[in-house]
Backbone as XML, in Angstrom:
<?xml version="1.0"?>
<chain id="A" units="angstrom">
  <residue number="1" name="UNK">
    <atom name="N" x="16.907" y="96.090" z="-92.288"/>
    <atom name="CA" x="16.696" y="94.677" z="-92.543"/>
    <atom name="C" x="15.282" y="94.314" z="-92.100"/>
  </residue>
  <residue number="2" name="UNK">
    <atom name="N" x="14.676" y="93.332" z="-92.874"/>
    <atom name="CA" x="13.284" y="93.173" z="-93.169"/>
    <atom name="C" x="13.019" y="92.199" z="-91.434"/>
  </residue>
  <residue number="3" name="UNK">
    <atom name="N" x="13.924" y="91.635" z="-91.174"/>
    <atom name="CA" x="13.271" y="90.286" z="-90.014"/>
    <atom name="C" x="13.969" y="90.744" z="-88.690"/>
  </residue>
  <residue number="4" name="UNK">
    <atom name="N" x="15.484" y="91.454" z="-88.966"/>
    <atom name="CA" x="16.176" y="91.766" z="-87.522"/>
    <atom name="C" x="17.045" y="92.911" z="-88.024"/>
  </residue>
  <residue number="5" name="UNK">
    <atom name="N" x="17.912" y="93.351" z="-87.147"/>
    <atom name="CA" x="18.637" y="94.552" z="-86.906"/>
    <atom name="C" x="19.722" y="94.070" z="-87.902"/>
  </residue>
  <residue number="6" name="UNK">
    <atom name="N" x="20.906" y="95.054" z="-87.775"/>
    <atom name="CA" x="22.258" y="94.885" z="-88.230"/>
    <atom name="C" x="22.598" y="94.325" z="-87.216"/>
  </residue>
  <residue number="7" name="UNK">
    <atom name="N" x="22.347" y="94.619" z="-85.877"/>
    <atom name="CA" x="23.003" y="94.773" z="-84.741"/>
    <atom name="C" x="22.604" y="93.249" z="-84.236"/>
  </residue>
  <residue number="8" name="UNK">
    <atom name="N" x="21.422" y="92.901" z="-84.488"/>
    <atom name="CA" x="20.905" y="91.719" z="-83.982"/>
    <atom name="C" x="21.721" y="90.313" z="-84.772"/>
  </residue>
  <residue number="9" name="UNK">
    <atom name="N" x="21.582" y="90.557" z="-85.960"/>
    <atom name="CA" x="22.160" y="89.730" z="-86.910"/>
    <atom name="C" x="23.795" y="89.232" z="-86.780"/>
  </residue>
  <residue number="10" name="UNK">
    <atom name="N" x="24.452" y="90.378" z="-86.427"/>
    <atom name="CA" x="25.710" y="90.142" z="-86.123"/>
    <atom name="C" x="26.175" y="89.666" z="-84.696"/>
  </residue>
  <residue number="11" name="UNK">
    <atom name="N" x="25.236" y="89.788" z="-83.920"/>
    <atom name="CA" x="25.349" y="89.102" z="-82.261"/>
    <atom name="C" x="25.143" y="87.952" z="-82.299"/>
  </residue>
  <residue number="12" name="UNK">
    <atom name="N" x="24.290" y="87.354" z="-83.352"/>
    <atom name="CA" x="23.943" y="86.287" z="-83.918"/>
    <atom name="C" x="25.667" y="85.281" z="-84.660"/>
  </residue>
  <residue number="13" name="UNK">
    <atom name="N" x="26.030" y="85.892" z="-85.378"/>
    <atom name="CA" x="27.294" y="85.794" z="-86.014"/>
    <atom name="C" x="28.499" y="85.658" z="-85.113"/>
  </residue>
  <residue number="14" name="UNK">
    <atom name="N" x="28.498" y="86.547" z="-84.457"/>
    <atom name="CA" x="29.669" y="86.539" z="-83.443"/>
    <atom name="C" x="29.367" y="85.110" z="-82.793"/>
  </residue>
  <residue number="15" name="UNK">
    <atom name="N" x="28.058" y="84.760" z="-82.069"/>
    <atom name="CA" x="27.998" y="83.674" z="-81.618"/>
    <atom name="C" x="28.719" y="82.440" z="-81.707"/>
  </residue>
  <residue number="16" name="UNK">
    <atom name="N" x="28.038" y="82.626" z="-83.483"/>
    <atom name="CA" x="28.442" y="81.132" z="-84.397"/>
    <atom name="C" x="30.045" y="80.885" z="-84.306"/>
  </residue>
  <residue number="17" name="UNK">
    <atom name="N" x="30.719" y="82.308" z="-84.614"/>
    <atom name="CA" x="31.939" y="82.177" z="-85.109"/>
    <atom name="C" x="32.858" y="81.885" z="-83.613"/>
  </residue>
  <residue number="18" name="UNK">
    <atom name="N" x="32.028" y="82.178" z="-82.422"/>
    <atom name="CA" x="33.082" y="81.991" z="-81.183"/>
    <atom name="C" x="32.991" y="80.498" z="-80.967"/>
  </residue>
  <residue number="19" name="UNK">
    <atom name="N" x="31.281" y="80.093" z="-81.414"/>
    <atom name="CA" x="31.068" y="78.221" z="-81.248"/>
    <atom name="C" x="32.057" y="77.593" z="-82.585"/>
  </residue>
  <residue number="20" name="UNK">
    <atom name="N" x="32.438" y="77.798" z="-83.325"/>
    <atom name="CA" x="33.485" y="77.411" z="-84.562"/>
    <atom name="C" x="32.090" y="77.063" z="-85.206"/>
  </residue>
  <residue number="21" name="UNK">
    <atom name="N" x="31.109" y="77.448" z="-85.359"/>
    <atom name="CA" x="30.347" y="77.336" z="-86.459"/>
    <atom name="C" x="30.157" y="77.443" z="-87.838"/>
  </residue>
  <residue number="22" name="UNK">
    <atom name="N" x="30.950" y="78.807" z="-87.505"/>
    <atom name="CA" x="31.087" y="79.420" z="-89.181"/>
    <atom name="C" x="32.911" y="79.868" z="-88.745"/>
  </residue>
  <residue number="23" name="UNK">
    <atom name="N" x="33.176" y="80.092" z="-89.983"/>
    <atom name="CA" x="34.995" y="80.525" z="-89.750"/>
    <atom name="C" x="34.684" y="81.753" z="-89.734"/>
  </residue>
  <residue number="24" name="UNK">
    <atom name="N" x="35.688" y="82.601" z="-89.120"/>
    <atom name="CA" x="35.555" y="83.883" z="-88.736"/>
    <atom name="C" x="35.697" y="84.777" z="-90.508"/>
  </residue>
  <residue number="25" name="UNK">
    <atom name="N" x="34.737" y="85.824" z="-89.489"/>
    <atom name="CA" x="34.181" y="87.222" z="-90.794"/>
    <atom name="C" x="33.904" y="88.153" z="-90.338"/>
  </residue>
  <residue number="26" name="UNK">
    <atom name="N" x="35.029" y="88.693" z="-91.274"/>
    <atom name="CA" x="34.927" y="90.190" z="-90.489"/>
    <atom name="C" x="33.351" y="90.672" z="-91.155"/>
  </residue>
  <residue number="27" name="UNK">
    <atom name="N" x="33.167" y="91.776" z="-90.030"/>
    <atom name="CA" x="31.244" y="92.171" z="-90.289"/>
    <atom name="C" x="31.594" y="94.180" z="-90.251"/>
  </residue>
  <residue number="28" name="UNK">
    <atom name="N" x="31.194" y="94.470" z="-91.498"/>
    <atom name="CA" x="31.519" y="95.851" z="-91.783"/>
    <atom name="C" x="30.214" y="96.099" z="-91.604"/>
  </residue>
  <residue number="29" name="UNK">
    <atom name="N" x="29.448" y="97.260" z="-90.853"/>
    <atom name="CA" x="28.274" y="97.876" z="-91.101"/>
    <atom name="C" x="28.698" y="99.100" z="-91.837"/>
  </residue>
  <residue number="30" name="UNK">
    <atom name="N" x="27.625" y="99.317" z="-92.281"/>
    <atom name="CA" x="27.073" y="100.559" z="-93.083"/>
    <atom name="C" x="25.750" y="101.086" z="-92.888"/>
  </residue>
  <residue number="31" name="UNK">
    <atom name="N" x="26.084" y="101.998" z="-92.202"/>
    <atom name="CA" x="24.680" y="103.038" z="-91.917"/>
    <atom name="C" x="24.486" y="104.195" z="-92.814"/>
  </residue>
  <residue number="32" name="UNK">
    <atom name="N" x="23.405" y="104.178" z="-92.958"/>
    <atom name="CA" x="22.600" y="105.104" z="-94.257"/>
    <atom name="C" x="23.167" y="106.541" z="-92.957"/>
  </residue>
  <residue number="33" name="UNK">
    <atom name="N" x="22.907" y="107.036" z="-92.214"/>
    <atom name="CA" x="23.335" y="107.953" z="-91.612"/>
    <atom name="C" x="24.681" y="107.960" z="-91.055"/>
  </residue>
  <residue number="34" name="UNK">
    <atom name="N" x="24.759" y="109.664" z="-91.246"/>
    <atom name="CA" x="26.290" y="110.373" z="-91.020"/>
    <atom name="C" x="26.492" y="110.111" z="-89.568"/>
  </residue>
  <residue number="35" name="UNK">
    <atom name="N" x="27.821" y="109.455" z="-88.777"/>
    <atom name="CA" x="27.852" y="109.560" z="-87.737"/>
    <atom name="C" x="28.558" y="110.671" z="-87.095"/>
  </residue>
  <residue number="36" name="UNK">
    <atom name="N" x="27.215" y="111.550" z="-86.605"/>
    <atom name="CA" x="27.912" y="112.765" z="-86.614"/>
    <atom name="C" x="27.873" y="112.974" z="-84.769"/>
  </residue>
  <residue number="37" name="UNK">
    <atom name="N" x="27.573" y="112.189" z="-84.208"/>
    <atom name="CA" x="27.551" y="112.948" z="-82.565"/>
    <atom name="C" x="28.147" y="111.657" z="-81.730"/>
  </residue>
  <residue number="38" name="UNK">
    <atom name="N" x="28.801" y="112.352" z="-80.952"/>
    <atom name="CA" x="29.625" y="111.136" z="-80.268"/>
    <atom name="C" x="29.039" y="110.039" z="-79.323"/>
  </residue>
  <residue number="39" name="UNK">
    <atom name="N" x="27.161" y="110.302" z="-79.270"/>
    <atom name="CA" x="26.750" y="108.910" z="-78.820"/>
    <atom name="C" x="26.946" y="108.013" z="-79.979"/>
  </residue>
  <residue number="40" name="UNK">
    <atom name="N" x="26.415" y="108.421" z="-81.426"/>
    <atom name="CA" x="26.275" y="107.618" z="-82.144"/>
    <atom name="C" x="27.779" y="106.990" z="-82.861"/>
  </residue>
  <residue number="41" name="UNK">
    <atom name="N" x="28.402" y="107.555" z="-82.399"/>
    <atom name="CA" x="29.956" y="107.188" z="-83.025"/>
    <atom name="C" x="30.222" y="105.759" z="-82.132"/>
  </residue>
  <residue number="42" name="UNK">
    <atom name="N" x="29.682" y="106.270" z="-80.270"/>
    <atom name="CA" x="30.298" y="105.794" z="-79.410"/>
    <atom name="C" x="28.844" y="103.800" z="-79.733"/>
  </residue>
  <residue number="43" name="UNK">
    <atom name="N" x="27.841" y="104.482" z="-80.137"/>
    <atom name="CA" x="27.220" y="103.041" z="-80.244"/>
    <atom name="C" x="27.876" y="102.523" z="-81.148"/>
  </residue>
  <residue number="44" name="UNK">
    <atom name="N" x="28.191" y="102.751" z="-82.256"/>
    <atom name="CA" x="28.727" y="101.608" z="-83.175"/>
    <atom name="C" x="29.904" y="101.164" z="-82.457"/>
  </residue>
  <residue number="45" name="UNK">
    <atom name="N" x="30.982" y="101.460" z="-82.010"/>
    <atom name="CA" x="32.350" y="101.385" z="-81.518"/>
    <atom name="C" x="32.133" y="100.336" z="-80.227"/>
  </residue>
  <residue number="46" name="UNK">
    <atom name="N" x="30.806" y="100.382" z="-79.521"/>
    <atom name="CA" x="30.232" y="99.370" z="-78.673"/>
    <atom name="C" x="29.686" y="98.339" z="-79.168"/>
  </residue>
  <residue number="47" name="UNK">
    <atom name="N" x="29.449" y="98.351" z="-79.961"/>
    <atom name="CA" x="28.550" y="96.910" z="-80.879"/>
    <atom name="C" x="29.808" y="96.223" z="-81.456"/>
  </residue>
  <residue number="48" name="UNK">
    <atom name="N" x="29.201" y="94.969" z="-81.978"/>
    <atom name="CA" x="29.692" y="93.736" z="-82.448"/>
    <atom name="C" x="31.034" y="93.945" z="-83.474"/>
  </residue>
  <residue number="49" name="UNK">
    <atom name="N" x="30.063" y="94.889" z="-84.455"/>
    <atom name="CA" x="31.185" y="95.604" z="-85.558"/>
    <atom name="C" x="32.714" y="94.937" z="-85.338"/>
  </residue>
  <residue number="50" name="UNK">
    <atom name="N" x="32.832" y="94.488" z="-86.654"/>
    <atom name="CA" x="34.602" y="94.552" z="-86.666"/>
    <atom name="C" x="34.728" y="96.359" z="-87.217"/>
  </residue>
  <residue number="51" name="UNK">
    <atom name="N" x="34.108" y="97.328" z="-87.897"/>
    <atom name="CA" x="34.370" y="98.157" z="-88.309"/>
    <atom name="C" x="33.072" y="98.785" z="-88.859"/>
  </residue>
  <residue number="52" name="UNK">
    <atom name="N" x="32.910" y="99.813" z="-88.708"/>
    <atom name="CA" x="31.441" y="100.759" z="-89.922"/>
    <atom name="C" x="32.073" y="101.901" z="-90.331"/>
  </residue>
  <residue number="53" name="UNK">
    <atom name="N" x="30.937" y="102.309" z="-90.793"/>
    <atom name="CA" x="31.039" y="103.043" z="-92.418"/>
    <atom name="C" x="29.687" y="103.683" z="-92.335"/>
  </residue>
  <residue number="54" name="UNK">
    <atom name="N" x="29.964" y="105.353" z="-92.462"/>
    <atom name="CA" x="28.500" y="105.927" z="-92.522"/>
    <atom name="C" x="28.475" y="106.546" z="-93.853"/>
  </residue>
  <residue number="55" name="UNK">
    <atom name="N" x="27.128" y="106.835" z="-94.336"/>
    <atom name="CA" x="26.958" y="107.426" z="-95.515"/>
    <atom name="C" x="27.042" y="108.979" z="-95.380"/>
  </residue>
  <residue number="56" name="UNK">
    <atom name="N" x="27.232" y="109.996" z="-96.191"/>
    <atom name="CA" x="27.884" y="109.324" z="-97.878"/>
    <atom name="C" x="29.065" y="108.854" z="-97.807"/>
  </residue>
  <residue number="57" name="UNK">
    <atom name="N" x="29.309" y="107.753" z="-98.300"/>
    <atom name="CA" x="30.642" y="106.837" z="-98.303"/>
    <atom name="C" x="31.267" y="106.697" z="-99.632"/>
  </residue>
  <residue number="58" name="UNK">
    <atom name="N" x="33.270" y="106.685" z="-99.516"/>
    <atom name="CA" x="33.559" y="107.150" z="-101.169"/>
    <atom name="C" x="34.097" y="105.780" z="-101.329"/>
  </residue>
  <residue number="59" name="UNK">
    <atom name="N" x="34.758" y="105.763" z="-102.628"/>
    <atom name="CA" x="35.367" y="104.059" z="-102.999"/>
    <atom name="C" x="36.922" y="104.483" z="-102.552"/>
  </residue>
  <residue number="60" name="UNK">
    <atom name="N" x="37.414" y="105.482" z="-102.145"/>
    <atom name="CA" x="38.916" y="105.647" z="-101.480"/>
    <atom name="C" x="38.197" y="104.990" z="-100.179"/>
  </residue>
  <residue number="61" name="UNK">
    <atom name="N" x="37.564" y="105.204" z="-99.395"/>
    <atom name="CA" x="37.440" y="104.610" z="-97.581"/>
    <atom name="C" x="37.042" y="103.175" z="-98.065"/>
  </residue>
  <residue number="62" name="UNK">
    <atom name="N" x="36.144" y="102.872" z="-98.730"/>
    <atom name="CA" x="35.677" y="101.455" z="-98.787"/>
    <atom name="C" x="36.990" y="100.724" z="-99.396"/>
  </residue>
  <residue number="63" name="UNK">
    <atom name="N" x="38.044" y="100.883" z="-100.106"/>
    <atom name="CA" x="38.987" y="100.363" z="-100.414"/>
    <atom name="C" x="40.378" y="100.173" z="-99.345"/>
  </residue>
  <residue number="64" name="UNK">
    <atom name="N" x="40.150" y="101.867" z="-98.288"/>
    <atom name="CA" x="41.032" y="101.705" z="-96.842"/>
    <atom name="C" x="40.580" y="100.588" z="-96.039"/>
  </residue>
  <residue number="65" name="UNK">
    <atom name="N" x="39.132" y="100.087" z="-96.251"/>
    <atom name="CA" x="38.860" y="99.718" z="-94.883"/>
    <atom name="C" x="38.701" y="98.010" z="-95.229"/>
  </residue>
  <residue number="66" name="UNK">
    <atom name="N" x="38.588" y="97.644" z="-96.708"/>
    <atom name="CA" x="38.532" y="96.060" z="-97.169"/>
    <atom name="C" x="40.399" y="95.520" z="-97.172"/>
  </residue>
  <residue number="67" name="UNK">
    <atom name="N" x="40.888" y="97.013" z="-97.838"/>
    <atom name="CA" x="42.519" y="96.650" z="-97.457"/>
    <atom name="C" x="42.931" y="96.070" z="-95.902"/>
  </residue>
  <residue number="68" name="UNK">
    <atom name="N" x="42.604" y="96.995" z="-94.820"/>
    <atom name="CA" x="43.120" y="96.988" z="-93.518"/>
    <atom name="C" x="41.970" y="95.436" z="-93.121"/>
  </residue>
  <residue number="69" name="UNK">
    <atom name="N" x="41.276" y="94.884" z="-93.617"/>
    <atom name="CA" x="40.931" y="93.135" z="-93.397"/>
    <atom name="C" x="41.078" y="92.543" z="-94.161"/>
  </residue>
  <residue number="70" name="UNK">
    <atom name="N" x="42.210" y="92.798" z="-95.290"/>
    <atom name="CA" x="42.790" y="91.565" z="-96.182"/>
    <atom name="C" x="41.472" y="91.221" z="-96.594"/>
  </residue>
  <residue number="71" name="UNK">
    <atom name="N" x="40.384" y="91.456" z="-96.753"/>
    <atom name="CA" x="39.795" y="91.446" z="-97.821"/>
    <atom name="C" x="39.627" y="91.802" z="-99.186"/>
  </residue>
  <residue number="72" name="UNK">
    <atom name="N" x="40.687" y="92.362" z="-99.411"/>
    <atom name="CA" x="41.142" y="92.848" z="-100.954"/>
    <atom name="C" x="42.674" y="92.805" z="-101.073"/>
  </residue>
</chain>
């Protein structure tokens, strides 16, 4: 992202949505990289994330993971 993080943006979000600013949303990241080592598994799982998604990503997981937030 051109101005802030994923990470920044959604700390941002969480904010709003705990002040009733915005109604709650779930926030899926997607990282261009494989999360392949258990710091990087363990940072996303620490961040804001309602849920991520690393690349290469198929339309079976992106359809598990919009199902399991009633977003589809």
């Amino acid at each position: 992202m051109p101005v802030m993080s994923g990470i920044e943006a959604t700390k941002i979000l969480k904010e709003k949505i705990k002040n009733r600013e915005i109604p709650n949303t779930t926030i899926i990241a997607l990282s261009a990289k494989d999360i392949d080592s258990e710091e990087d598994e363990s940072f996303y799982k620490n961040s804001e994330f309602d849920f991520y998604l690393s690349k290469p990503i198929s339309r079976k997981n992106i359809e598990k993971v919009l199902t399991q937030y009633n977003i589809i």
